[in-house]
VOPAGU-2260 file (C-alpha; in pm, 1 decimal, decimal comma):
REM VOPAGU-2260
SITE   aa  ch    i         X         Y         Z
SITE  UNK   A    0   -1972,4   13122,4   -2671,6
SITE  UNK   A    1   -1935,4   12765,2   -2501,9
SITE  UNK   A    2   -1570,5   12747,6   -2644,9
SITE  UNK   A    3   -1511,8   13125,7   -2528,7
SITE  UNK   A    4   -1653,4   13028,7   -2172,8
SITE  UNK   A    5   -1438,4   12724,1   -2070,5
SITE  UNK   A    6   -1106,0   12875,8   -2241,6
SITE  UNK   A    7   -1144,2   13164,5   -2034,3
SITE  UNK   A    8   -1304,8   13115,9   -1720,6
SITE  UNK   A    9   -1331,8   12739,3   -1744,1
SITE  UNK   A   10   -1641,5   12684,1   -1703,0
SITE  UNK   A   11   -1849,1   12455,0   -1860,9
SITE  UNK   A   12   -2209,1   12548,4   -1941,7
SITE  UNK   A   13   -2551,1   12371,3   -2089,3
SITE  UNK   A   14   -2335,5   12024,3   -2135,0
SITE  UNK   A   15   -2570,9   11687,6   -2022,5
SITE  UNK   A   16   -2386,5   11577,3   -1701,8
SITE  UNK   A   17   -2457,6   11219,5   -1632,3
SITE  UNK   A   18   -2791,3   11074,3   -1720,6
SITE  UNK   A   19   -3000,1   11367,1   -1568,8
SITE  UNK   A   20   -2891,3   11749,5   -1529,0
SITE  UNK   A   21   -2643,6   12005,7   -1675,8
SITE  UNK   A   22   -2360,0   12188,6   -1648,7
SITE  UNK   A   23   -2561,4   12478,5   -1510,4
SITE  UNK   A   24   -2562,5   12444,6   -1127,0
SITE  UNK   A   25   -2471,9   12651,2    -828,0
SITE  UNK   A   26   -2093,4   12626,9    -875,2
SITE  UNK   A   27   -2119,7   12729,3   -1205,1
SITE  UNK   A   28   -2290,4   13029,2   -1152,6
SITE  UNK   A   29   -2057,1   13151,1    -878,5
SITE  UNK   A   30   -1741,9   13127,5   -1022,9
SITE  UNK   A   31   -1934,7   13308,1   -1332,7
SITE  UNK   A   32   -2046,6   13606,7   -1106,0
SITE  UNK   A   33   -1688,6   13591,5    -917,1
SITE  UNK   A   34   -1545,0   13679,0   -1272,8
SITE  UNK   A   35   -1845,2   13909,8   -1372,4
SITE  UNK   A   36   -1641,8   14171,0   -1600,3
SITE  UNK   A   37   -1496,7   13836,3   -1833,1
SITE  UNK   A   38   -1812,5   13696,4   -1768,8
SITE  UNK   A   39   -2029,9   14006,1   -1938,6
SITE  UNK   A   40   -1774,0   14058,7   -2210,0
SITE  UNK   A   41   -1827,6   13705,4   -2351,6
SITE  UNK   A   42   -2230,5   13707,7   -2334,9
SITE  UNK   A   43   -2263,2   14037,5   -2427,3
SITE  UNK   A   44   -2402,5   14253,9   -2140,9
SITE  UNK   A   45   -2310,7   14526,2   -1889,1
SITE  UNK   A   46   -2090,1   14415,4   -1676,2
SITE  UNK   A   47   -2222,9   14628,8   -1385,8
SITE  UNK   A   48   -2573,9   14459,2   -1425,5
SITE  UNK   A   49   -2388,2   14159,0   -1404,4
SITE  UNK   A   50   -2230,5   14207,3   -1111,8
SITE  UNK   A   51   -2544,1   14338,9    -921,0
SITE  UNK   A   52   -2690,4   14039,0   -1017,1
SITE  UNK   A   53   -2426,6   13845,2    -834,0
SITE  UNK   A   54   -2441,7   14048,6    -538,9
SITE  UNK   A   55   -2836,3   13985,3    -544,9
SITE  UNK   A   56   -2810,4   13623,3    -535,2
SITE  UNK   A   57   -2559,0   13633,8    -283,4
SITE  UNK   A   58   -2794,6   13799,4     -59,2
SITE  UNK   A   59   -3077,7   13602,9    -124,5
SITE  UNK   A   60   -2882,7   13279,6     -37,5
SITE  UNK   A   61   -2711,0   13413,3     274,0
SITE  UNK   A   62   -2888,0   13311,0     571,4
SITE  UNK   A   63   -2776,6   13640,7     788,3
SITE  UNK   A   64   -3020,1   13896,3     820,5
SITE  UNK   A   65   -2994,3   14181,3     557,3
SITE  UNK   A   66   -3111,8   14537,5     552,3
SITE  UNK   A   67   -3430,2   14527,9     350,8
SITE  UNK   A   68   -3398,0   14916,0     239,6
SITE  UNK   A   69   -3026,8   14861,4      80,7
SITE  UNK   A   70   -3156,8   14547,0    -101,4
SITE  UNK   A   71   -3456,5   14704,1    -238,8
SITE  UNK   A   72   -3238,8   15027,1    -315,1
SITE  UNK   A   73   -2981,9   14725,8    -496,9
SITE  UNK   A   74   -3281,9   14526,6    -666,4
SITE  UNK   A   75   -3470,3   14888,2    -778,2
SITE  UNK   A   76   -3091,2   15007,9    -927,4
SITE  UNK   A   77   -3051,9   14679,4   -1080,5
SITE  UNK   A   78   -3409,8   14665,8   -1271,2
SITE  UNK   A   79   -3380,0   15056,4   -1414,0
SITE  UNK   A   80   -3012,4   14902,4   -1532,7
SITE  UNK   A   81   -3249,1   14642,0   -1672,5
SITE  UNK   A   82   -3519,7   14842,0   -1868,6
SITE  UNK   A   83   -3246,4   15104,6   -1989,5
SITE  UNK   A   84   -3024,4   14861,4   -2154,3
SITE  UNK   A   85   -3236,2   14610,9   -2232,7
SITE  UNK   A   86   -3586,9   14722,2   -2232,0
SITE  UNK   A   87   -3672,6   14552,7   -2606,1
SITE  UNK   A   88   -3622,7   14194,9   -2405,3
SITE  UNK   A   89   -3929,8   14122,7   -2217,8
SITE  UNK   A   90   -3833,1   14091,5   -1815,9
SITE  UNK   A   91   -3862,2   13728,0   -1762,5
SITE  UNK   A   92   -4120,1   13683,6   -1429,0
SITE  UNK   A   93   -3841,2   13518,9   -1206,2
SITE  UNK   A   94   -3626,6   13787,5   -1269,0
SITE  UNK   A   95   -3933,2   14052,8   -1193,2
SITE  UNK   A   96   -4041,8   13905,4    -899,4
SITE  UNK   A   97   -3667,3   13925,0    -763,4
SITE  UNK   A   98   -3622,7   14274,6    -859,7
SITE  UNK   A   99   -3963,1   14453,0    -748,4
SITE  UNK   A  100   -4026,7   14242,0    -552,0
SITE  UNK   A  101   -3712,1   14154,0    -356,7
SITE  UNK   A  102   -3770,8   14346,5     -19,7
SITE  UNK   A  103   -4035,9   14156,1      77,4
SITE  UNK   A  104   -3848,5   13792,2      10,5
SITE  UNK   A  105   -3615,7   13913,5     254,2
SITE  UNK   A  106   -3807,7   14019,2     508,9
SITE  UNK   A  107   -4059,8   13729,9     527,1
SITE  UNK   A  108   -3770,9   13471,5     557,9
């Protein structure tokens, strides 16, 4: 998968960087979620989930104000997505919190 990641969207990911850190960072997840559809093909999940992902963390780091209905209607679509598919992998709490809990992130910033 590491091979299949740079030689297609060359990126880089989980590689030491230095003598602290990885690979992993906020570049590397954008360019990820900018390619979402080659992006879900090579890890092996929807790429529509994927891609609401990426719009939710756009969102969340976009300092403008957002309409908290339309990103709990986005975070709510996004979790059923989540329990359909993938219901047999436990919903990691980060992931939980954003998704049920995303409406009131947004409107308590």
């Amino acid at each position: 998968m590491h091979d299949e990641m740079f030689e297609r969207l060359g990126l880089r990911v989980d590689e030491v960087k230095g003598v602290s850190g990885t690979s992993n960072d906020g570049n590397t997840a954008r360019r990820a979620f900018e390619a979402y559809e080659v992006f879900a093909e090579i890890v092996g999940v929807d790429a529509e989930m994927v891609h609401n992902f990426g719009k939710i963390l756009s969102a969340i780091n976009c300092q403008l104000p957002l309409n908290p209905d339309a990103f709990q209607d986005l975070c709510l679509e996004t979790a059923y997505q989540y329990i359909f598919l993938y219901g047999w992998y436990h919903m990691p709490s980060t992931v939980h919190k954003i998704l049920i809990h995303g409406r009131d992130l947004v409107q308590n910033r």
